[in-house]
C-alpha positions in Angstrom: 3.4 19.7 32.8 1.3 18.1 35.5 1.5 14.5 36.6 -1.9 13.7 35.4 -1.6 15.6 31.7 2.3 13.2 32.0 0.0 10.1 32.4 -2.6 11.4 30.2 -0.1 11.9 27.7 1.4 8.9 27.9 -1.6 7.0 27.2 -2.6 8.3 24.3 1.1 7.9 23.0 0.9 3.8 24.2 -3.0 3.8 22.7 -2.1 4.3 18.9 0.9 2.1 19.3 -1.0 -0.5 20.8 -3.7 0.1 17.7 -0.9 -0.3 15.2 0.0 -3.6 16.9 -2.9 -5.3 17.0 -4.1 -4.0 13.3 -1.2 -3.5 11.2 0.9 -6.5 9.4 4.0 -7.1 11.8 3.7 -3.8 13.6 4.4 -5.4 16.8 8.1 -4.4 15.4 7.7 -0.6 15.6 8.9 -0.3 18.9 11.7 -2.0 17.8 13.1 0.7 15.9 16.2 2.3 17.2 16.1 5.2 15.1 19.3 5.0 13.4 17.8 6.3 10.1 19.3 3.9 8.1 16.1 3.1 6.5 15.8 6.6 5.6 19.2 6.7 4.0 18.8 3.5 2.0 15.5 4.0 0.3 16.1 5.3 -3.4 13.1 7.3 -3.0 14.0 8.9 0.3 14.4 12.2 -0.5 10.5 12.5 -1.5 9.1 10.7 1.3 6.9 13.3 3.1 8.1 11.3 6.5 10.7 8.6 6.5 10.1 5.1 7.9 12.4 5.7 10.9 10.0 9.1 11.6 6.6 7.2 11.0 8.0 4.9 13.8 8.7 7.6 15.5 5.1 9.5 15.5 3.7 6.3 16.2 5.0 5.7 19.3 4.4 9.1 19.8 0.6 9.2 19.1 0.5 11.4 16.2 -2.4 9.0 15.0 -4.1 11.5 12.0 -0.6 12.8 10.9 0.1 9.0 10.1 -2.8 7.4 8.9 -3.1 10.4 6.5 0.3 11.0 5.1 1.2 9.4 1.7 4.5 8.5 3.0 3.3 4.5 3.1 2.1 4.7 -0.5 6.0 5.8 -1.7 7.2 2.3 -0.6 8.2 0.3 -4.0 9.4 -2.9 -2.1 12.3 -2.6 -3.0 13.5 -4.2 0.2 16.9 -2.0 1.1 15.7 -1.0 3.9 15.0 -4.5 5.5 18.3 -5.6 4.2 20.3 -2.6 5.6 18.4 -2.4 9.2 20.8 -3.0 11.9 17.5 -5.0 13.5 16.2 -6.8 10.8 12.5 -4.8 10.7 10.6 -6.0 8.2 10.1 -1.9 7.7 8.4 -3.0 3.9 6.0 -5.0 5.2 5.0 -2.3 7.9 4.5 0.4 5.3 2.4 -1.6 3.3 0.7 -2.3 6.5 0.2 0.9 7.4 -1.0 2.0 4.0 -3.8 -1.0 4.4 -4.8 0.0 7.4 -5.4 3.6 6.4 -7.1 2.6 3.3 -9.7 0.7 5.3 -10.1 3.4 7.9 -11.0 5.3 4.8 -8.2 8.3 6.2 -5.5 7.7 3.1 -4.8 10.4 1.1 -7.7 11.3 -2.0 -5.9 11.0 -5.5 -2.4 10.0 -4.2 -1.3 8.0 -7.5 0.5 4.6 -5.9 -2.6 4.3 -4.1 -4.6 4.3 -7.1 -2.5 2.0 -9.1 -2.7 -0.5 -6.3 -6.5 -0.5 -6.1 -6.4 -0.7 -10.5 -4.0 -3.8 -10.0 -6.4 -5.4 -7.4 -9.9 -4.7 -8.9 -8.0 -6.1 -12.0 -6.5 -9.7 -10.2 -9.4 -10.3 -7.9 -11.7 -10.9 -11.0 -10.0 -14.0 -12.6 -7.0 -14.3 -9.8 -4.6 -13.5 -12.5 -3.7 -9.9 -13.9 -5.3 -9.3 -17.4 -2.1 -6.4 -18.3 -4.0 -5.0 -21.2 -7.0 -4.6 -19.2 -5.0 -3.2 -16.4 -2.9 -1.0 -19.0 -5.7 0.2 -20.4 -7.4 1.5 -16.7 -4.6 3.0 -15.9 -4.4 4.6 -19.2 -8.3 6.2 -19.0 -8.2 6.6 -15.1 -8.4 10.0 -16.0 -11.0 10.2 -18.2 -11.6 9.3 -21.8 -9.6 12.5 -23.5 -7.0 12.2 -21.5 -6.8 8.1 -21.7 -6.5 8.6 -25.4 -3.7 11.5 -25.0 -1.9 8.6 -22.7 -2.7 5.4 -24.9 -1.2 8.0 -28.2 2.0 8.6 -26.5 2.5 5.1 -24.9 1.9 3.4 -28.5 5.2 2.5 -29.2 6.1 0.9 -26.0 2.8 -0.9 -26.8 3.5 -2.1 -30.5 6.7 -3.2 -28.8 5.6 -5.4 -26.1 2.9 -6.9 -28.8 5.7 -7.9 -31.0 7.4 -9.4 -28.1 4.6 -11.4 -27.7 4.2 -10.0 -23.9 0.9 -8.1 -24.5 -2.1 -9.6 -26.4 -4.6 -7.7 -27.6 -7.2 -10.8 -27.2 -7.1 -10.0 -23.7 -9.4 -7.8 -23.9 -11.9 -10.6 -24.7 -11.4 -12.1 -21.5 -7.3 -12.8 -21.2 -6.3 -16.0 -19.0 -7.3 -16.4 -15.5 -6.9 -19.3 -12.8 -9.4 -22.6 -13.3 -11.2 -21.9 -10.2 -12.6 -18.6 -10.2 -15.1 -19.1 -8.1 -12.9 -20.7 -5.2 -10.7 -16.9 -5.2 -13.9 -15.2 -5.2 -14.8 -17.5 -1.2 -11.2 -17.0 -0.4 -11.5 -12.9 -1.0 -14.9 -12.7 0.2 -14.0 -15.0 3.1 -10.9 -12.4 3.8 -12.8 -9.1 3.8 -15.4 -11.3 6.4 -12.5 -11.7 8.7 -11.4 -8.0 8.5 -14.6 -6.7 9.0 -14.8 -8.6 11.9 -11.7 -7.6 13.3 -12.8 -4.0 12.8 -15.9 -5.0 14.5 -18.8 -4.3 11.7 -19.8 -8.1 11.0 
């Protein structure tokens, strides 16, 4: 290979790296990773990642920009932390991923239909209303997300874990006439709206 394809090469590695730094939560630290794959070895759900951590590190700094910010590997993290407790550098690898995941979903490049991803926007579309959870609402969503035969086929075979959490007292079916919420609703409506100002300008549309 040529010196100029080298340096041509080599900046098109640095650029994506240098995109990831400045875009996605702590991502300064990817360079940071050693690649001992001990990340890859703690995660419980490891073996169905479609690329580990310790390789998305690696095809960052590599430049493998649409391989990344299209793969469902980010939306497999469960925060379950291991991997941040077991890295020999302290990355905070969780935080990346869900970085990474972020930043994909407002590049509009993650992955149609991948289910974590769809959960997460349910979950959000649910707490942003009242800036608390409403978990029969939320239950119920996830139930018909579907469509309306198959949310009934879902809400049949999940009615005994239902009845259960009702006599519990940990589901109530008044929620669905509103449910509880934080006093000022309109002050996490500014603080959201005020946080989707600041992204957009840092993507450069406002």
């Amino acid at each position: 290979m040529s010196d100029a394809n080298n340096r041509a090469l080599g900046a098109y590695r640095s650029n994506f790296l240098k995109e990831v730094e400045a875009n996605v939560e702590e991502g300064h630290w990817v360079k940071m990773c050693m690649q001992c794959g001990v990340c890859a070895g703690s995660c419980p759900l490891g073996p169905h990642w479609q690329h580990s951590p310790q390789k998305i590190f690696m095809m960052i700094r590599a430049g493998k920009r649409d391989e990344v910010l299209t793969s469902d590997s980010m939306w497999m993290c469960t925060s379950c932390y291991n991997c941040i407790v077991r890295c020999p550098r302290k990355l905070p690898i969780t935080h990346i991923m869900h970085g990474l995941a972020n930043y994909a979903h407002r590049l509009g490049l993650a992955p149609k239909g991948q289910p974590t991803r769809e959960i997460a926007k349910l979950f959000w579309d649910n707490l942003v209303k009242t800036g608390r959870v409403n978990e029969l609402k939320f239950s119920l969503a996830m139930y018909f997300k579907d469509g309306f035969g198959q949310g009934i086929k879902n809400a049949m075979a999940m009615q005994g874990v239902g009845l259960g959490l009702v006599k519990a007292k940990r589901l109530n079916p008044l929620e669905l006439l509103g449910g509880h919420g934080c006093k000022d609703k309109a002050g996490i409506h500014k603080m959201v709206a005020k946080a989707r100002e600041i992204e957009d300008r840092r993507k450069g549309l406002a």
